[in-house]
C-alpha positions as CSV (number, residue, x, y, z in Angstrom):
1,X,81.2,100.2,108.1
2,X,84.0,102.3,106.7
3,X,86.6,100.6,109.4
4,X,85.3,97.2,108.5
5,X,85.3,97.8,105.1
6,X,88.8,99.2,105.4
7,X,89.8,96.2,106.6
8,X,88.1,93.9,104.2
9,X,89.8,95.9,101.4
10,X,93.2,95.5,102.8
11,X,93.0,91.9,102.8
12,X,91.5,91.7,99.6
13,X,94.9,93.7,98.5
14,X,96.8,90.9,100.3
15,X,95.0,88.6,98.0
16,X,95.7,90.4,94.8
17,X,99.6,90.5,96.1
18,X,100.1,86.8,97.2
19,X,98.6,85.2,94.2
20,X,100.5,87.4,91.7
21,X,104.0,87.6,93.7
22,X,104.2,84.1,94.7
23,X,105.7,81.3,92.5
24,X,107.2,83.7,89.9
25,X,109.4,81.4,88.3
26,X,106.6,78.3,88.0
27,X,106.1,78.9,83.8
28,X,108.6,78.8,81.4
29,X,109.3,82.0,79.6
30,X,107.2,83.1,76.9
31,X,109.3,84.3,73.8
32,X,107.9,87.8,74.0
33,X,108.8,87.7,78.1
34,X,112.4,86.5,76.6
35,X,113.0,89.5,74.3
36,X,112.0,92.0,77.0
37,X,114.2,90.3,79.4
38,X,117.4,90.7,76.4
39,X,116.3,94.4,76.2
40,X,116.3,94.6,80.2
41,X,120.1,94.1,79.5
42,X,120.6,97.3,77.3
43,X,118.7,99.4,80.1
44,X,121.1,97.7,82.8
45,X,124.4,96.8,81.6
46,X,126.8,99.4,80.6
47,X,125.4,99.3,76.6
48,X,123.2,102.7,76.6
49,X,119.9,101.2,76.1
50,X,117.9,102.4,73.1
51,X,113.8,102.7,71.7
52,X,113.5,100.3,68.5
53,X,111.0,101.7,66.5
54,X,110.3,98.8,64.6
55,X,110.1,96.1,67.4
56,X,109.1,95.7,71.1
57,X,107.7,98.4,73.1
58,X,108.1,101.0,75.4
59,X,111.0,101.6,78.0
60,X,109.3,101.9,81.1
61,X,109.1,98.1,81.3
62,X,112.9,98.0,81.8
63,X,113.6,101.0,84.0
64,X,111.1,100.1,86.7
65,X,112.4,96.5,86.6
66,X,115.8,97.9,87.3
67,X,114.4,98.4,90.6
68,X,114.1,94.8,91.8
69,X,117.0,93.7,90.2
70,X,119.1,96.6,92.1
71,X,117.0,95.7,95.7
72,X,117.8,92.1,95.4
73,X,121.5,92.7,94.1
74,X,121.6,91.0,91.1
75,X,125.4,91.5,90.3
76,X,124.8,90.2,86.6
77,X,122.7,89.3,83.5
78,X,123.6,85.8,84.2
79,X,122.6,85.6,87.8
80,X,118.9,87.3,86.6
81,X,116.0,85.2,87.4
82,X,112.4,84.7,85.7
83,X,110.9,85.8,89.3
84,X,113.0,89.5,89.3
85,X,111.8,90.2,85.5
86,X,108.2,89.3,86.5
87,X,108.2,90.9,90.2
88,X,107.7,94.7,88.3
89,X,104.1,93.5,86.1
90,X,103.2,91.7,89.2
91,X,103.6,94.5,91.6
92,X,101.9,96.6,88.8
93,X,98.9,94.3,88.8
94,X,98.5,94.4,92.5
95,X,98.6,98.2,92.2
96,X,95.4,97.8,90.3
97,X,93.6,96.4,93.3
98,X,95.2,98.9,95.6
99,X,94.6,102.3,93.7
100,X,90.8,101.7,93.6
101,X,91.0,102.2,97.1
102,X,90.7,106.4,96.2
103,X,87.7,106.0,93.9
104,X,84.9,105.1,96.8
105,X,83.7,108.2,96.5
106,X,82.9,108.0,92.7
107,X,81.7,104.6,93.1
108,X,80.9,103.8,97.0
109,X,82.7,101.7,98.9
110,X,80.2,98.5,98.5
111,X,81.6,98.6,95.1
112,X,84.7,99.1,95.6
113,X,84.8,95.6,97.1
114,X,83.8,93.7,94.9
115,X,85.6,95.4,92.0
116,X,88.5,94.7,94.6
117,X,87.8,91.1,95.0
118,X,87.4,90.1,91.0
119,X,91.1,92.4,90.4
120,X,92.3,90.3,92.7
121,X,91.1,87.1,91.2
122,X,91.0,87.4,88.0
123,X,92.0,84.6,85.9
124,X,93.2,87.0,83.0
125,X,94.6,90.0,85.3
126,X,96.0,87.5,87.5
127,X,98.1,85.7,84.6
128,X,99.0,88.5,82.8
129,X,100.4,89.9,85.9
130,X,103.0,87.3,86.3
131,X,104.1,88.4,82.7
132,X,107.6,89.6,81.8
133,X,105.4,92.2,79.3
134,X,104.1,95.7,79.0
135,X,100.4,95.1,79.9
136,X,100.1,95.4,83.4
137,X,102.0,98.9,83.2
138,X,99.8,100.5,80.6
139,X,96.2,99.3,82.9
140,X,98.0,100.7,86.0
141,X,98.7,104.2,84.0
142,X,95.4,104.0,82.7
143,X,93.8,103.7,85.6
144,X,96.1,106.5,87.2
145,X,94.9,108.9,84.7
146,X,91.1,108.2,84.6
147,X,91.3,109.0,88.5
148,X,92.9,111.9,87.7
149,X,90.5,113.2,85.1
150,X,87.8,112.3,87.8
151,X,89.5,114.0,90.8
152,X,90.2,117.1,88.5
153,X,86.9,117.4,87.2
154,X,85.8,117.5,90.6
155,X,88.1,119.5,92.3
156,X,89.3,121.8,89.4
157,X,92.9,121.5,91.1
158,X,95.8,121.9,88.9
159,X,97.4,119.3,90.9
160,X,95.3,116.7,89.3
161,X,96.1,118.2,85.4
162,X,99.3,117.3,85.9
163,X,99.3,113.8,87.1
164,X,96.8,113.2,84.7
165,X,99.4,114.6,81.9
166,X,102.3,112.3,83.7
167,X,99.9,109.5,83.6
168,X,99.3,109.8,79.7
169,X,102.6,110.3,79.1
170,X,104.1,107.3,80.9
171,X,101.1,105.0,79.2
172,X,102.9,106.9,75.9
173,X,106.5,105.3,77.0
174,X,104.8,102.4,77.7
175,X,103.3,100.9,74.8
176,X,102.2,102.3,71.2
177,X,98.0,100.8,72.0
178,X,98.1,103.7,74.5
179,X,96.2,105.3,71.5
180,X,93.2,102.7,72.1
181,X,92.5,103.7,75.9
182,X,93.4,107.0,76.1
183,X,90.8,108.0,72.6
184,X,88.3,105.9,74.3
185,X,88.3,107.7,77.9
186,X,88.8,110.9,75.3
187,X,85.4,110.3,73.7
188,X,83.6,108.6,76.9
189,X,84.4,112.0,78.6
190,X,83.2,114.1,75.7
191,X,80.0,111.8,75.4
192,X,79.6,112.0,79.1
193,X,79.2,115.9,78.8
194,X,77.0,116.4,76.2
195,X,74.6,113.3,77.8
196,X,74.7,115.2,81.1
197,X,74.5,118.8,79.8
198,X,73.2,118.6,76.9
199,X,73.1,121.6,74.3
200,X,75.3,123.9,75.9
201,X,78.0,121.1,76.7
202,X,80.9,122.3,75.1
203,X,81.0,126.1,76.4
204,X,80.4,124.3,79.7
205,X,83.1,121.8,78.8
206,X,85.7,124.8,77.9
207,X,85.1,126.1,81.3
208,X,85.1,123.4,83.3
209,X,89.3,122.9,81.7
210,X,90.3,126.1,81.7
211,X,93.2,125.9,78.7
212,X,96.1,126.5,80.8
213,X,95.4,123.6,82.7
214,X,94.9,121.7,79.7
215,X,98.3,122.9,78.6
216,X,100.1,121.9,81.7
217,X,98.8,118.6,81.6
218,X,100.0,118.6,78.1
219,X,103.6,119.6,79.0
220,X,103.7,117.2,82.3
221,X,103.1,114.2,79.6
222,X,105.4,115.5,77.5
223,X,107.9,115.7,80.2
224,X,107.4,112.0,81.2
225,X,107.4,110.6,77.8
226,X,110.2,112.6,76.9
227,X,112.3,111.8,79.7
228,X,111.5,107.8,78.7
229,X,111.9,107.9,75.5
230,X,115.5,109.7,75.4
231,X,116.9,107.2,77.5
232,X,116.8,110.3,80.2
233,X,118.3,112.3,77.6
234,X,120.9,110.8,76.4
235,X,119.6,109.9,73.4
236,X,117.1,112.5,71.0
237,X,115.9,110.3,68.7
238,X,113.6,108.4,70.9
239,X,111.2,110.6,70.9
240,X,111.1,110.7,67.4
241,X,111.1,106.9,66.9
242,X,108.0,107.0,69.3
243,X,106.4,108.5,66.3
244,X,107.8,106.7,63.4
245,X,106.8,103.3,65.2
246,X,103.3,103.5,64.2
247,X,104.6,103.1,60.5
248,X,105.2,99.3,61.3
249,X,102.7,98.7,63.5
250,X,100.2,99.9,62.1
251,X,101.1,97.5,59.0
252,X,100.9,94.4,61.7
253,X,97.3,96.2,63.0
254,X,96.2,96.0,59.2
255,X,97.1,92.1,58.7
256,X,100.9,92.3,58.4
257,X,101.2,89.6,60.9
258,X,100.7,86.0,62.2
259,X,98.4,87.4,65.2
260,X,95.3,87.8,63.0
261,X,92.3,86.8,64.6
262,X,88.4,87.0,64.0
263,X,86.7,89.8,65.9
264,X,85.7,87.7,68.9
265,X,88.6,86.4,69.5
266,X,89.4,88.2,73.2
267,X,85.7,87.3,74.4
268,X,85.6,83.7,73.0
269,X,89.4,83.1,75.8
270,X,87.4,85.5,78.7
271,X,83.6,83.7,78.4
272,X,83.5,80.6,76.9
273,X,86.7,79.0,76.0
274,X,86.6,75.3,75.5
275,X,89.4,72.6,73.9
276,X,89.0,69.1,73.2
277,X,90.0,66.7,76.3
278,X,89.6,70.0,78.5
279,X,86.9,71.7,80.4
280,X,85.4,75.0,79.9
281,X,86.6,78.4,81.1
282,X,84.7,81.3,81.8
283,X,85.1,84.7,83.4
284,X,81.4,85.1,82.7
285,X,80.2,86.1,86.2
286,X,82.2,89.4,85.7
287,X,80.1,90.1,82.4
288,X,76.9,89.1,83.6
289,X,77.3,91.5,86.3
290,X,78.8,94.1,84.7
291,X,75.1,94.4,82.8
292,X,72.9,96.1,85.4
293,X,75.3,98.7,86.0
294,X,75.5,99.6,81.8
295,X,71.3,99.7,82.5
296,X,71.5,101.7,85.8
297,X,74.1,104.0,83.7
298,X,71.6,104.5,80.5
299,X,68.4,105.2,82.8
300,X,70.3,107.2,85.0
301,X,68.8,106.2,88.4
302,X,69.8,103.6,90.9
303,X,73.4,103.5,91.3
304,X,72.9,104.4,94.6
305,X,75.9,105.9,96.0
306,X,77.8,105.4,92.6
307,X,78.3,108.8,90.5
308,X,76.3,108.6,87.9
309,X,78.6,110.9,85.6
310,X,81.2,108.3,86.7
311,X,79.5,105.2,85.5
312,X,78.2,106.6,81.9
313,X,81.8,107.4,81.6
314,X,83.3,103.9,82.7
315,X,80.1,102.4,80.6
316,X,81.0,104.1,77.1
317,X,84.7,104.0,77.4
318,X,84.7,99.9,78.3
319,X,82.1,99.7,75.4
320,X,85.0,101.5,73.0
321,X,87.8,99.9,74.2
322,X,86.5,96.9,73.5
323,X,85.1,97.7,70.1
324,X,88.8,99.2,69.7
325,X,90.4,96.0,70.2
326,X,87.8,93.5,68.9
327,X,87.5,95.4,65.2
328,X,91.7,95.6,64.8
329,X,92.9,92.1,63.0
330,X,95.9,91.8,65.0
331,X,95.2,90.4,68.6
332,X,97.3,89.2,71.5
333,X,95.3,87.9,74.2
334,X,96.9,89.9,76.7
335,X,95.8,93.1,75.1
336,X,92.3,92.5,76.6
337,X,93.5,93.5,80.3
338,X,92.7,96.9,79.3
339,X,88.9,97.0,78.7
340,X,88.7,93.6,80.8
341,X,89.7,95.9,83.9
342,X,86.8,98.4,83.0
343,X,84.0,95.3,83.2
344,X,85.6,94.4,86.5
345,X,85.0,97.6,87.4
346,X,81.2,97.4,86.1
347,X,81.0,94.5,87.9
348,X,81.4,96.1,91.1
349,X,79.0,98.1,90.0
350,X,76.6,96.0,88.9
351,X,76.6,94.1,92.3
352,X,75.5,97.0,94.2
353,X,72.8,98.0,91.8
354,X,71.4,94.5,91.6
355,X,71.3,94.2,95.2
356,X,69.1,97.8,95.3
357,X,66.6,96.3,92.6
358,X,66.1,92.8,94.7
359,X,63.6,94.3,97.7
360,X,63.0,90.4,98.2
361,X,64.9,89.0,101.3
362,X,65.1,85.5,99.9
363,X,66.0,87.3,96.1
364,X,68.7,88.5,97.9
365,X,70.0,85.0,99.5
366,X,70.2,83.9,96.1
367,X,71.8,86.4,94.5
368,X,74.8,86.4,97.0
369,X,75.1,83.0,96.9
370,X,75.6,82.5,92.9
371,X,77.5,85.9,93.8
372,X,79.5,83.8,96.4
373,X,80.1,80.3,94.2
374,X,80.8,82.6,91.3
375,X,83.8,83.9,93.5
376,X,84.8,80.7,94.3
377,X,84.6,79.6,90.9
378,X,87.1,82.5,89.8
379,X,89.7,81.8,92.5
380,X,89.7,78.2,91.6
381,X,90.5,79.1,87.7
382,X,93.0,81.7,88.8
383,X,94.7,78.5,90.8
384,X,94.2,76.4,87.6
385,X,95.8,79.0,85.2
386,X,98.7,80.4,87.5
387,X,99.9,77.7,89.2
388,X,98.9,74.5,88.0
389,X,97.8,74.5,84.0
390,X,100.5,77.1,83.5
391,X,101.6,76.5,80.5
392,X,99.0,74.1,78.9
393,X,97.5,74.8,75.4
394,X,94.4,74.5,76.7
395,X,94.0,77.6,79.2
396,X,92.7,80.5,77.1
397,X,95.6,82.6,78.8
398,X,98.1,81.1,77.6
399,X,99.1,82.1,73.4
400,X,102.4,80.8,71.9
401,X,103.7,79.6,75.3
402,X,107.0,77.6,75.9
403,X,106.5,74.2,77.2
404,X,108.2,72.9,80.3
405,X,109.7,69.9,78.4
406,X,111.9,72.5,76.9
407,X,113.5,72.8,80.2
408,X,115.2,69.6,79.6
409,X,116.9,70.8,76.2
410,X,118.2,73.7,78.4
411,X,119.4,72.0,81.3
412,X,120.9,69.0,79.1
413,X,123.2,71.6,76.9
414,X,124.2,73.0,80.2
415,X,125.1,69.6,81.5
416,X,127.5,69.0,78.4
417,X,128.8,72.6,78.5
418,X,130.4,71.6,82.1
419,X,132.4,68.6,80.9
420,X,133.4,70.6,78.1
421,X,136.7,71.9,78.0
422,X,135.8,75.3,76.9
423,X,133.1,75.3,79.8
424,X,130.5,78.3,79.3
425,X,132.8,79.2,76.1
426,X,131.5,75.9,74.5
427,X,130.3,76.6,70.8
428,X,126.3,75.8,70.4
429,X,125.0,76.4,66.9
430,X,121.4,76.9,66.9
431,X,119.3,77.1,63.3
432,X,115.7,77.0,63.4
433,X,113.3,78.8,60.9
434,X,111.9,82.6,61.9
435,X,113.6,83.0,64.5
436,X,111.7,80.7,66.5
437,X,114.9,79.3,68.7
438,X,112.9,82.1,71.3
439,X,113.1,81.9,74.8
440,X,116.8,80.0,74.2
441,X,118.6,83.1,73.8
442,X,117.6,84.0,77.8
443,X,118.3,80.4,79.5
444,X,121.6,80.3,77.4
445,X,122.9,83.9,78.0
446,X,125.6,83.0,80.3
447,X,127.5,81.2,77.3
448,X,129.8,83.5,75.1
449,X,129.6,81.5,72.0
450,X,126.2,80.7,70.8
451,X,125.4,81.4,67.1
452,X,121.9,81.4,65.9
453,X,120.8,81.4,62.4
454,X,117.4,81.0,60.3
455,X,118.2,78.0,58.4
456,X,120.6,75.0,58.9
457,X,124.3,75.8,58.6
458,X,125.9,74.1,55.5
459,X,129.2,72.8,57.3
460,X,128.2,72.8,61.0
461,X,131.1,73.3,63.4
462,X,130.0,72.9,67.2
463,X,129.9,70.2,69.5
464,X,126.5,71.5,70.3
465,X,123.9,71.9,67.6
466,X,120.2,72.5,67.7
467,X,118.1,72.3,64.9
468,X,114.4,72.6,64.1
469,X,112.7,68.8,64.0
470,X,110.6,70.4,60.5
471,X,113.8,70.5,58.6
472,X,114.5,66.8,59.3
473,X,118.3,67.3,58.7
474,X,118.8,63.8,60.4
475,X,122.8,65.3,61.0
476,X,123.6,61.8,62.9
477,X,123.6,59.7,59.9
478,X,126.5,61.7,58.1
479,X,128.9,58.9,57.2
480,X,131.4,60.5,59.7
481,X,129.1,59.7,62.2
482,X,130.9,63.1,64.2
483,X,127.1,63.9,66.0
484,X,124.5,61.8,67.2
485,X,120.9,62.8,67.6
486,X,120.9,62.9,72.0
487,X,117.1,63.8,71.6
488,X,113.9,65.6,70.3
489,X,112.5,68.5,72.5
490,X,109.0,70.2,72.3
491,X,109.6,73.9,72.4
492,X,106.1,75.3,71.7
493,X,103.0,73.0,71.1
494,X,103.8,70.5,68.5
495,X,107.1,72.7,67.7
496,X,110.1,70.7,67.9
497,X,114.0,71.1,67.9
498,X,116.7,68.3,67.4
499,X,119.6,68.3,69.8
500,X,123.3,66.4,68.4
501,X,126.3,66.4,69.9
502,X,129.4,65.4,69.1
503,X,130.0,61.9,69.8
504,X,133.2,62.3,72.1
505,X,131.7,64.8,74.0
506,X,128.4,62.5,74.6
507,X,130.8,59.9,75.6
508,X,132.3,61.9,78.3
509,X,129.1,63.0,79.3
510,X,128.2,59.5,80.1
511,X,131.3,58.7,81.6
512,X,130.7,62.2,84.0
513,X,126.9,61.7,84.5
514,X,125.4,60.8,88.1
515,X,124.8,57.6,89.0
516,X,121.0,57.7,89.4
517,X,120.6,59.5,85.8
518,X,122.3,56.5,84.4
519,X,119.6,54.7,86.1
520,X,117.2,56.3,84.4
521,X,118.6,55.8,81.1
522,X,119.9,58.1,78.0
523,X,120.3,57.8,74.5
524,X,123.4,55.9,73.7
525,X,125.6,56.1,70.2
């Protein structure tokens, strides 16, 4: 069994690899995946790179990216691609599947398995994954350091204190939410004692973590975050900025932001997400199952060969994560992978305890078939959301996303910008309100001259301009007639920009154009 199951858990790994790693560059970038990717330059390029308190996150996203990008020999920000930014989160989110692997023995290898297979295919973990963003770190650190705190507790090995501490401390230099998981597997671990020893918990508690091991794991996270945050020491504020970034965001947490949602706003996109002319989504299998292992936990019998200790642990701290995230007003759909991971996990769970209540051959026929077309029914959203409804308005994974028809604004600028004489020194002007021009500052960052601004320029100057389709600044009907409008371009759902150019250099993009193009047909002057 262990071989086979060896086996079966290595190609389940494969699974959880191909369909995160494969087609990297299929969706546009998001905005958010566009900023990181500007901030990957700072951490590259000879411009020291350095924490902003006020914006963005932490800088382990763009060191461990630096990684690809040296392996594939990427001699320059302009030769970057989408699938180099994304191969780091994706990688990440694989590790997921791969580092359960050394937690059979809290929760049996049965388990394991399944917990395995639904990482693997998750609809959310899978997307997510294939994000330029933060999220996929901060799960892998997380789950780093609960397997810590469980092989310590164990073991009592000081080993295990400090990659514990290293774990908390690069979820620290990850993202400022480390708070949210690291307080709930805080108080699941204290809840877990006094349930399990009751009165006399916390002397037994103190001696369980004797306090120099406590302090060493303190200094190893210390170390890590430290070493992050300073840019590896080269700059001593960062650490300090770590701290004085919870001034703003805690303002966005309190309603200070366009991300407000109602409380069930993460399980309405993971359950039962429905939008008019689509069909319904649902990762509701994994919370279903996820069910019988909370009961198991709360009676504490029949987990079988899952720790008990283990599951009342995993139970409360995926119950307070979730209440974490569900009760703060700000949301981002992404910041569910956290306590999404832990029902996976439950899930696996959950599986193996069902299958020890059903005594009932035919009971259990059933059960793994609905076990086995739930499966199916998984992988075949996780094709729908990765690879095929990628960037539609109707898959609950996707928030705020670029469309593909931008695409064409990028590539047509970049058409004119080579039968310009200035080539990639061509002036583009680009005003549109709130800084909403996002993700053009990545697909135009190999021209030198591109000035952006939050409302429409009073004398415009560039061959080139873009300008938001809500302003309706209708710049071709200027009795010079210097611009004409050459189209309108979706940039976000039902988000426009405008695109003019200047007439001479439209009529020597005509003359210039391909043959089959002309065929096609443009707008003429």
């Amino acid at each position: 069994m262990t071989r086979a199951g060896a086996w079966a858990f290595l190609l389940i790994v494969l699974l959880g690899l191909g369909v995160r790693c494969v087609r990297l560059d299929l969706r546009p970038m998001h905005n958010d995946e566009a900023v990181n990717a500007i901030r990957q330059a700072a951490a590259w390029q000879s411009e020291p790179y350095r924490y902003d308190p006020a914006e963005h996150h932490g800088p382990t996203l763009y060191y461990l990216s630096l990684i690809p990008i040296r392996l594939r020999g990427v001699a320059s920000f302009a030769e970057l691609d989408e699938a180099t930014l994304r191969l780091t989160p994706a990688l990440a989110g694989a590790a997921l599947v791969l580092l359960l692997w050394p937690l059979r023995q809290a929760m049996g290898l049965p388990a394991i398995l399944v917990a395995a297979l639904f990482t693997a295919l998750s609809p959310a973990l899978v997307f997510y994954s294939r994000n330029f963003i933060h999220e996929m770190l901060l799960a892998l650190s997380t789950l780093v350091l609960g397997w810590s705190a469980w092989a310590y507790i164990r073991s009592r090995q000081m080993g295990w204190a400090v990659m514990g501490g290293a774990a908390l401390g690069f979820m620290h230099a990850t993202k400022e939410t480390f708070l949210l998981p690291a307080a709930a597997m805080g108080l699941a671990i204290l809840g877990v004692a006094r349930w399990e020893w009751g009165s006399g918990w916390q002397t037994r508690l103190r001696r369980a973590v004797p306090t120099a091991h406590l302090v060493v794991a303190l200094l190893a996270a210390l170390a890590v975050s430290v070493t992050f945050y300073t840019s590896f020491f080269t700059h001593p504020r960062g650490p300090l900025d770590s701290v004085l970034s919870y001034l703003p965001w805690l303002r966005r947490a309190a309603g200070d932001s366009p991300h407000i949602h109602p409380w069930y706003f993460y399980l309405e996109r993971l359950l039962w997400f429905h939008r008019p002319r689509g069909w319904v989504w649902s990762e509701g299998i994994i919370f279903i199952l996820a069910f019988p292992a909370v009961l198991a936990a709360w009676r504490g019998h029949g987990p079988g060969e899952i720790h008990r200790g283990w599951l009342r642990c995993l139970v409360l701290y995926t119950g307070l994560l979730t209440v974490f995230y569900s009760v703060i007003p700000y949301k981002t759909p992404w910041c569910a992978v956290g306590f999404w991971h832990g029902f996976v996990l439950l899930a696996g769970a959950g599986v193996v305890v069902t299958w020890r209540w059903l005594s009932h051959p035919g009971a259990r026929v059933l059960f793994v078939a609905w076990g086995a077309i739930g499966a199916l029914h998984l992988a075949w959203q996780c094709v729908q959301a990765n690879f095929i409804r990628h960037s539609d308005w109707r898959n609950p994974y996707v928030y705020a996303q670029t469309v593909p028809d931008l695409l064409g604004l990028v590539n047509r600028v970049k058409e004119l910008a080579a039968v310009h004489p200035d080539g990639p020194r061509m002036l583009i002007q680009v005003a549109v309100p709130r800084h909403e021009y996002w993700p053009l500052p990545w697909y135009w960052r190999a021209f030198e001259r591109v000035g952006w601004y939050d409302r429409f320029p009073d004398e415009p100057v560039a061959p080139v301009i873009v300008a938001a389709a809500e302003w309706n600044v209708r710049w071709d009907e200027r009795s010079d007639r210097r611009w004409l409008m050459a189209g309108m371009y979706e940039i976000r759902p039902k988000v426009f920009l405008e695109l003019y150019v200047e007439l001479e250099l439209w009529k020597h993009w005509l003359e210039t154009r391909p043959a089959a193009e002309e065929e096609a047909g443009s707008p003429v002057p």
